[in-house]
C-alpha positions in Angstrom: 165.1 -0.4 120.6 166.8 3.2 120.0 165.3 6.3 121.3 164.8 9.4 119.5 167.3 10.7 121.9 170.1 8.0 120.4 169.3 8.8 116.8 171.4 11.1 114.6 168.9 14.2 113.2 169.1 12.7 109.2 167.1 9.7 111.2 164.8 11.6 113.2 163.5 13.5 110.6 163.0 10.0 108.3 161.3 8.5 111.3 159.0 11.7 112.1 158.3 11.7 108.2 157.2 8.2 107.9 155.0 8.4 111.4 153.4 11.2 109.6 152.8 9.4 106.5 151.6 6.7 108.4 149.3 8.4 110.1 147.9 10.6 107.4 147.1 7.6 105.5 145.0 5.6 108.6 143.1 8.9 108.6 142.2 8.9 105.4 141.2 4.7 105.7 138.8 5.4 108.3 137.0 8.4 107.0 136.0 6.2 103.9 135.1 3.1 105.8 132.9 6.2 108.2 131.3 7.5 104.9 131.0 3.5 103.7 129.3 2.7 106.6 127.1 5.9 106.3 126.2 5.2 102.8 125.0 1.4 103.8 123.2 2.1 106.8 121.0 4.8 104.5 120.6 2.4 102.2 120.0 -0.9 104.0 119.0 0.7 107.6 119.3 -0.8 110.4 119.3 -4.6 111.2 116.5 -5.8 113.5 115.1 -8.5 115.1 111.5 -9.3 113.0 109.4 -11.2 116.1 106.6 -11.4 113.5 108.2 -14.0 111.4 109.5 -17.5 112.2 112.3 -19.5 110.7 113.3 -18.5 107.3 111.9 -22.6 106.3 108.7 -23.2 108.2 109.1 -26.5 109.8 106.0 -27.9 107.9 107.6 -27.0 104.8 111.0 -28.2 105.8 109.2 -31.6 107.3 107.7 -32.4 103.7 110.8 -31.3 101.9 113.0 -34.1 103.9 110.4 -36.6 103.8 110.2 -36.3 99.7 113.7 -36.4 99.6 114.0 -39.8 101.6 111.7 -41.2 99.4 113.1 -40.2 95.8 115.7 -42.2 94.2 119.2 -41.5 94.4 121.5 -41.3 91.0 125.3 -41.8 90.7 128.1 -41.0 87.9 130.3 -43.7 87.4 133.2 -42.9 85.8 134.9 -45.9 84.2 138.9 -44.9 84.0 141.1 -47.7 83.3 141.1 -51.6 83.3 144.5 -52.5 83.5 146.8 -55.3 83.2 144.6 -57.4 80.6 147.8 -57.4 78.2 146.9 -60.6 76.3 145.1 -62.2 78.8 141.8 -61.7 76.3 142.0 -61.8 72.4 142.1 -58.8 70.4 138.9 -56.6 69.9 136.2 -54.3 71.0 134.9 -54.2 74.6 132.1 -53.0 77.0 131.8 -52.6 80.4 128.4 -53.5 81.7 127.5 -51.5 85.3 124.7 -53.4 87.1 123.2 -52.8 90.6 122.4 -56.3 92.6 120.8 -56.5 96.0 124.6 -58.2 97.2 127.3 -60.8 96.4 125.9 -63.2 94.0 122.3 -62.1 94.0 119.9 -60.5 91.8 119.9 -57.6 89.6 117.4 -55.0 90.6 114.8 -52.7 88.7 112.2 -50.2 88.9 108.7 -51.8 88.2 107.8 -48.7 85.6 107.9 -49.8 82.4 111.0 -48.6 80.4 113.2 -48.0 83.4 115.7 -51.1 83.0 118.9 -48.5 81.3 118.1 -46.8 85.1 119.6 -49.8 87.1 122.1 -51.5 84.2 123.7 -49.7 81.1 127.0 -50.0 79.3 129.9 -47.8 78.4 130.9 -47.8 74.4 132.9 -50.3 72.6 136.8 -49.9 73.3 139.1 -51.1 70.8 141.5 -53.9 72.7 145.2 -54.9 70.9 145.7 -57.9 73.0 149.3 -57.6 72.7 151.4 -58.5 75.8 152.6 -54.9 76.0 148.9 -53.8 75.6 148.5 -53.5 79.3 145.5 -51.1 80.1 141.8 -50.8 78.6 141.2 -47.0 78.3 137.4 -46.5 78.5 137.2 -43.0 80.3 133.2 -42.9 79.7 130.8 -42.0 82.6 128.0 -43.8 83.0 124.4 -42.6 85.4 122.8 -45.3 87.5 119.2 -44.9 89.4 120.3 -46.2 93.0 117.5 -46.9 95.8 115.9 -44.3 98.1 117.6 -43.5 101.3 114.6 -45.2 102.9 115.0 -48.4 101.1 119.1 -48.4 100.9 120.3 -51.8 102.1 123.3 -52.2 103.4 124.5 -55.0 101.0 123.7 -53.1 97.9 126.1 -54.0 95.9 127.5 -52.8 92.2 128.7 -55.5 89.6 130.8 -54.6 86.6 131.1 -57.1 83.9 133.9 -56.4 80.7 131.8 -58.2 77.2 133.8 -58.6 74.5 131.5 -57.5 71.5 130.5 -60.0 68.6 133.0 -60.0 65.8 134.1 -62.4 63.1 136.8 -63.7 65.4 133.6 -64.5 68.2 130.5 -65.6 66.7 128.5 -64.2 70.4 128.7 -61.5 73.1 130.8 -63.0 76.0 132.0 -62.3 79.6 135.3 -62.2 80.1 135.8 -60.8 83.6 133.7 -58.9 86.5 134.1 -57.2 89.5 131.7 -56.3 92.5 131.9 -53.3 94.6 129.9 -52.4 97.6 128.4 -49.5 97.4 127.2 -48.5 100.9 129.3 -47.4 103.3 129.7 -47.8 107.1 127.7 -45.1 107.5 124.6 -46.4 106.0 125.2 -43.8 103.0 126.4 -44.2 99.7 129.7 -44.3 98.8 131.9 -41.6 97.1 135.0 -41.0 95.5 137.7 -43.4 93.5 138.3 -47.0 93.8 139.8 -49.9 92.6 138.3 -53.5 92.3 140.1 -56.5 90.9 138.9 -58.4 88.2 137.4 -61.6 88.0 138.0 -63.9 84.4 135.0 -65.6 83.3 131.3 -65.1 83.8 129.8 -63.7 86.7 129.4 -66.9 89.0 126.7 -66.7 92.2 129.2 -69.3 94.0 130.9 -66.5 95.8 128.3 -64.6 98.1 131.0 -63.1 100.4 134.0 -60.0 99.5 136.3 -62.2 101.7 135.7 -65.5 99.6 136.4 -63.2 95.9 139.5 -62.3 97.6 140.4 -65.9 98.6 139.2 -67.3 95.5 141.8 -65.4 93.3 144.6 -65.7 96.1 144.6 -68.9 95.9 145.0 -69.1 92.1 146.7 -66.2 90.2 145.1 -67.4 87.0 142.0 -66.1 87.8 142.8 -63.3 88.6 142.4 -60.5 85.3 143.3 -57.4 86.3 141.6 -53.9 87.9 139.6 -51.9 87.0 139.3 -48.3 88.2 136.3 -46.2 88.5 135.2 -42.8 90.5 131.9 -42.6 92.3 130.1 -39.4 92.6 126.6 -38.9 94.0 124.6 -36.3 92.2 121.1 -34.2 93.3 118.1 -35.9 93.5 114.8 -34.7 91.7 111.5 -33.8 93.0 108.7 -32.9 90.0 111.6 -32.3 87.5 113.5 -30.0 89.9 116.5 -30.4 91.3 117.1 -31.1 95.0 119.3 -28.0 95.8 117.0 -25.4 93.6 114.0 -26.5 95.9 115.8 -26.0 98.7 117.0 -22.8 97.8 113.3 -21.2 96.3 111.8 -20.7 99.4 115.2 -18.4 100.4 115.6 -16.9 97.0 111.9 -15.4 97.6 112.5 -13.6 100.6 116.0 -11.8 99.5 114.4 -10.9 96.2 116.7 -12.9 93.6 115.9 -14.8 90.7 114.6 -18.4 91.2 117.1 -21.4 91.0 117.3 -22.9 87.7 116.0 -26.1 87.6 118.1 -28.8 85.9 116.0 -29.8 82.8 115.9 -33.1 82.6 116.5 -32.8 78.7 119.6 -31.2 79.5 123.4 -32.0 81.3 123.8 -29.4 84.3 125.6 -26.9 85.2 128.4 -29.0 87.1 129.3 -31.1 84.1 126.4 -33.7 85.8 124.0 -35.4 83.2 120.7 -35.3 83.7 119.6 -39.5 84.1 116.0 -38.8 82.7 117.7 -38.2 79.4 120.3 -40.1 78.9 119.3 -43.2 80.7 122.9 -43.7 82.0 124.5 -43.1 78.5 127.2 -40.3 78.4 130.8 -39.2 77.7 132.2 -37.0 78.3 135.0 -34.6 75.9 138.3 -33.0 77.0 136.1 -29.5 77.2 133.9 -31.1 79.6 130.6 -30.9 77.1 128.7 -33.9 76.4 128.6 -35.6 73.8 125.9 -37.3 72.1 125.2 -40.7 72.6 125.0 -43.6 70.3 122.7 -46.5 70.7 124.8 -49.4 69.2 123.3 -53.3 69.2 126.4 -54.8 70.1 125.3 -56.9 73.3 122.5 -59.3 72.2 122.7 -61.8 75.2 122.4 -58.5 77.9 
C-alpha cells in the first residue's frame, strides 16, 4: 500500500479531497441518526421493564385458546391439477372427480353427525369435457375443492383421502359410473396433516375394499399394466381453523392488537373467500374455482351424479 510520501502531489490532493468528502459526509449521517434518535426517544420514551404485568397472553387465556383449537375441525384446499395419461383408455365425455375422506384403505367414508354437513367430508369438482382420442392424454380440471378434515384430537393416523373420476350421464351412458380412483394418505409421519403437491396413480374400475394396504395397490397394478389408468395430480394446503365464526389467526392476534392500540383482525366471514385467495368452507361447502385473477367464482350446483 503506497504512502503519502510515494505519491505524486496531483494524487495527494485527490486522496486528501476524497478523505474529506468522506468524512464530511459520515458527519453529516450521524448527526441525523442523533437528532432521529432524539426525536423517538421524546416521542416513544424510554423502554422499561413493566413488573406489573405478566405475559402479553395470560396462560389461562392461552390454555383455553389451544384447547379450542385441538378440538375444532380442520379444513383443507385440494386443488385438483391434472389427470393424465387417460388418452382413450375411457370413452369420450364429461367427467368429475369425487374427493372423499375414509377412516383408511378400503374402509368407510366418514361424516359429521349434524344434519346437512355431508358436502363437508365428500364434494365434487365440475364436469370436464374428455376427447378420448389417443393423443388426448391429460384431463385438465384445475378446480379446488374444501374438505372438513377431523380435529387434531381425533386425527387417526390411517385417515385416508379417496378420489374417484365419474363419467357423467349422457346419451352414450345411460348412468353415472366409476372409471378409476386413487387413495392418498393424508397424515403424515408426524402425526399432522399433510401438505403440499402429490401424485397418486390411478386405479380403472370402481373403488374395490379388496385392497386394505398402499403396498397391495401398488402390487395390484404392477403386476398387471392394464389396470393401471393413469395419475392424477393434486396440491394439498391446510387452511385456518374457526372458533365462533373467527378465524384461528385473528383470535390469536386480538388479545395483541389491544395492547399496541391497532385495529382488530378481520375476521374471515364465513359468507365470504379470504384474504389469501382461501374459501371460506361454511359457504361453499367444498365447491369453488378458482379464475386466472385469483377471484372466485360462483358455483354451480349441477345434478349430474345421481348414484353419489
Amino acid at each position: 500500500r503506497a504512502t503519502l510520501c510515494d505519491m505524486t502531489p496531483s494524487r495527494v490532493s485527490r486522496t486528501l479531497h476524497n478523505s474529506s468528502i468522506r468524512h464530511a459526509a459520515q458527519d453529516q449521517m450521524v448527526r441525523a441518526l442523533r437528532a432521529r434518535g432524539l426525536a423517538l426517544k421524546e416521542q416513544l420514551g424510554v423502554l422499561e421493564v413493566d413488573s406489573s404485568r405478566g405475559h402479553l397472553l395470560p396462560s389461562a387465556r392461552q390454555w383455553r385458546l389451544s384447547a379450542a383449537l385441538r378440538s375444532a375441525p380442520r379444513p383443507i384446499k385440494i386443488r385438483i391439477d391434472t389427470c393424465r395419461s387417460l388418452r382413450d383408455k375411457v370413452q369420450r365425455g364429461h367427467y368429475v372427480v369425487v374427493v372423499t375422506l375414509i377412516e383408511r384403505v378400503a374402509g368407510k367414508p366418514l361424516h359429521f353427525s349434524g344434519p346437512g354437513t355431508e358436502r363437508l367430508t365428500s364434494t365434487r369438482t365440475r364436469p370436464v369435457a374428455h376427447n378420448g382420442r389417443y393423443f388426448d392424454s391429460d384431463l385438465l380440471v384445475d378446480e379446488c375443492v374444501f374438505l372438513l378434515c377431523p380435529p387434531d384430537s381425533q386425527l387417526s393416523p390411517s385417515l385416508t383421502l379417496l378420489l374417484e373420476i365419474y363419467q357423467c350421464k349422457s346419451r352414450l351412458t345411460p348412468f353415472d359410473k366409476c372409471v378409476g380412483w386413487a387413495v392418498f394418505p393424508l397424515v403424515a409421519a408426524n402425526f399432522e396433516l399433510v401438505s403440499g403437491k402429490f401424485k397418486a396413480p390411478v386405479i380403472r374400475g370402481e373403488y374395490t375394499s379388496h385392497l386394505k394396504l398402499h403396498r397391495s395397490i401398488e402390487e395390484h397394478y404392477s403386476a398387471d399394466l392394464d389396470r393401471w389408468l393413469g395419475n392424477i395430480y393434486f396440491k394439498i394446503s391446510r387452511l385456518s381453523r374457526y372458533l365462533h365464526s373467527d378465524s384461528e389467526y385473528a383470535v390469536r392476534l386480538q388479545y395483541t392488537s389491544q395492547l399496541l392500540g391497532l385495529r382488530h383482525p378481520v375476521a374471515i366471514n364465513p359468507a365470504q373467500p379470504a384474504h389469501d385467495g382461501e374459501l371460506s368452507f361454511l359457504d361453499k361447502r367444498g365447491e369453488g374455482r378458482r379464475n386466472h385473477d385469483g377471484d372466485a367464482e360462483e358455483s354451480v350446483h349441477e345434478p349430474l351424479l345421481h348414484d353419489v
